[in-house]
C-alpha positions as CSV (number, residue, x, y, z in Angstrom):
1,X,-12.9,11.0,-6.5
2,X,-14.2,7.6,-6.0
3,X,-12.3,4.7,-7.4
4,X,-14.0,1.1,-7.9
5,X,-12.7,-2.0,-6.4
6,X,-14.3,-4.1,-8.4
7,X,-12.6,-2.9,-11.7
8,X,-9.4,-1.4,-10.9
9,X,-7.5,-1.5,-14.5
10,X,-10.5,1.6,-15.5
11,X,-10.0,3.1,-12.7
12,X,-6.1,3.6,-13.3
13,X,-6.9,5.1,-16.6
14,X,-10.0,7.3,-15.4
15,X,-7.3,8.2,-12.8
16,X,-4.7,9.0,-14.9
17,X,-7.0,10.6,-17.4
18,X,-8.3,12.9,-14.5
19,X,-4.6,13.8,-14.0
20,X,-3.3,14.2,-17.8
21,X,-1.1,12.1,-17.1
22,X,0.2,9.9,-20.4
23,X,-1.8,6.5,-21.3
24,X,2.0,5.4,-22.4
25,X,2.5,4.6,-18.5
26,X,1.5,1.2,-17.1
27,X,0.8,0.6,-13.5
28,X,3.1,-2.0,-12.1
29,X,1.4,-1.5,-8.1
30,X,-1.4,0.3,-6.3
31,X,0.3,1.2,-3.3
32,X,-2.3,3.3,-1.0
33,X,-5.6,4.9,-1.3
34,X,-6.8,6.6,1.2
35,X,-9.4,9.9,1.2
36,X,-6.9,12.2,0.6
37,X,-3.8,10.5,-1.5
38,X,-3.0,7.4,-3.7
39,X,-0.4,6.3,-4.7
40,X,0.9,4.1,-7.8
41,X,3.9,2.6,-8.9
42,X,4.0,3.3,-12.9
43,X,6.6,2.7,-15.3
44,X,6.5,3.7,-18.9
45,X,4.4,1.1,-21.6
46,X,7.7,0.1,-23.5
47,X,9.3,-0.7,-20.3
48,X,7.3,-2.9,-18.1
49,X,9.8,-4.3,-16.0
50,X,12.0,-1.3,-15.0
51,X,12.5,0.7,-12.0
52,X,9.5,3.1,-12.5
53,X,8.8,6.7,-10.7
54,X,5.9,6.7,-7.7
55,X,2.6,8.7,-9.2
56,X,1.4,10.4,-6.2
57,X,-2.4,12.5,-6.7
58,X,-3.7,13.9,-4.0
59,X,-7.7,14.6,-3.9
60,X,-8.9,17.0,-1.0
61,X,-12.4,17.8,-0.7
62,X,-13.7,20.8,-2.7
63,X,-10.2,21.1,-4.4
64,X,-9.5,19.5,-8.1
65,X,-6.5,16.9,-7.9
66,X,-3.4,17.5,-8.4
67,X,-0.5,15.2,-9.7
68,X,3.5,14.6,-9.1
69,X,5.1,12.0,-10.9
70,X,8.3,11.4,-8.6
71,X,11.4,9.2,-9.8
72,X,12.8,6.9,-8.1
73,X,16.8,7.4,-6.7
74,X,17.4,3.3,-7.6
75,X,18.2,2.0,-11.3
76,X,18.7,-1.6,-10.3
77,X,15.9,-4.4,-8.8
78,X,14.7,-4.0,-5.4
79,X,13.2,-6.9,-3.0
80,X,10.0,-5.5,-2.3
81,X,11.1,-4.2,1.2
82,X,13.6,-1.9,-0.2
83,X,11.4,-0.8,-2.6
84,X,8.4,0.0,-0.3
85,X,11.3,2.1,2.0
86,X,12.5,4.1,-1.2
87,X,8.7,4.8,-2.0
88,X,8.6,6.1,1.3
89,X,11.5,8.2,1.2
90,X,11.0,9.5,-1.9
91,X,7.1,10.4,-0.9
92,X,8.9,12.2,2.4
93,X,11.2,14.0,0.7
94,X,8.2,15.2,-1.7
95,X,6.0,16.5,0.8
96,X,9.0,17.8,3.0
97,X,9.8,20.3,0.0
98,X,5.9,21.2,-0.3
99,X,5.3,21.9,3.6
């Protein structure tokens, strides 16, 4: 899956449309894209400005994408260091379960 830089609001819906995952989420941060994973900080469309859960697709080659949405343990604001660390953790802790 190939995302374009140049218009990156269509891509999080052609994303997210690839996924089924519900247009009623916004996308507060891109957080990485690499070959294999991205990763998104959504929250749902009525609630812009709240602790959201981490959308986590991965895309290997020859393999159709799959999606997790993962919450997020923290109710309350985060600088953006803690929340980069709980994105972290909470992206370990998914693919600790998997593997």
């Amino acid at each position: 899956m190939r995302l374009d830089n140049e218009h990156p609001q269509h891509d999080i819906v052609q994303v997210m449309d690839i996924c089924g995952v519900s247009i009623s989420y916004n996308v507060q941060r891109t957080i990485m894209k690499t070959g294999l994973y991205s990763v998104y900080l959504i929250s749902l469309a009525n609630q812009p400005n709240s602790i959201g859960e981490v959308l986590l697709i991965e895309h290997p080659p020859a393999r159709a994408p799959s999606k997790y949405l993962l919450p997020l343990k923290s109710s309350k604001p985060l600088t953006t260091s803690e929340l980069m660390n709980e994105i972290v953790e909470t992206l370990e802790a998914h693919f600790n379960r998997k593997g």
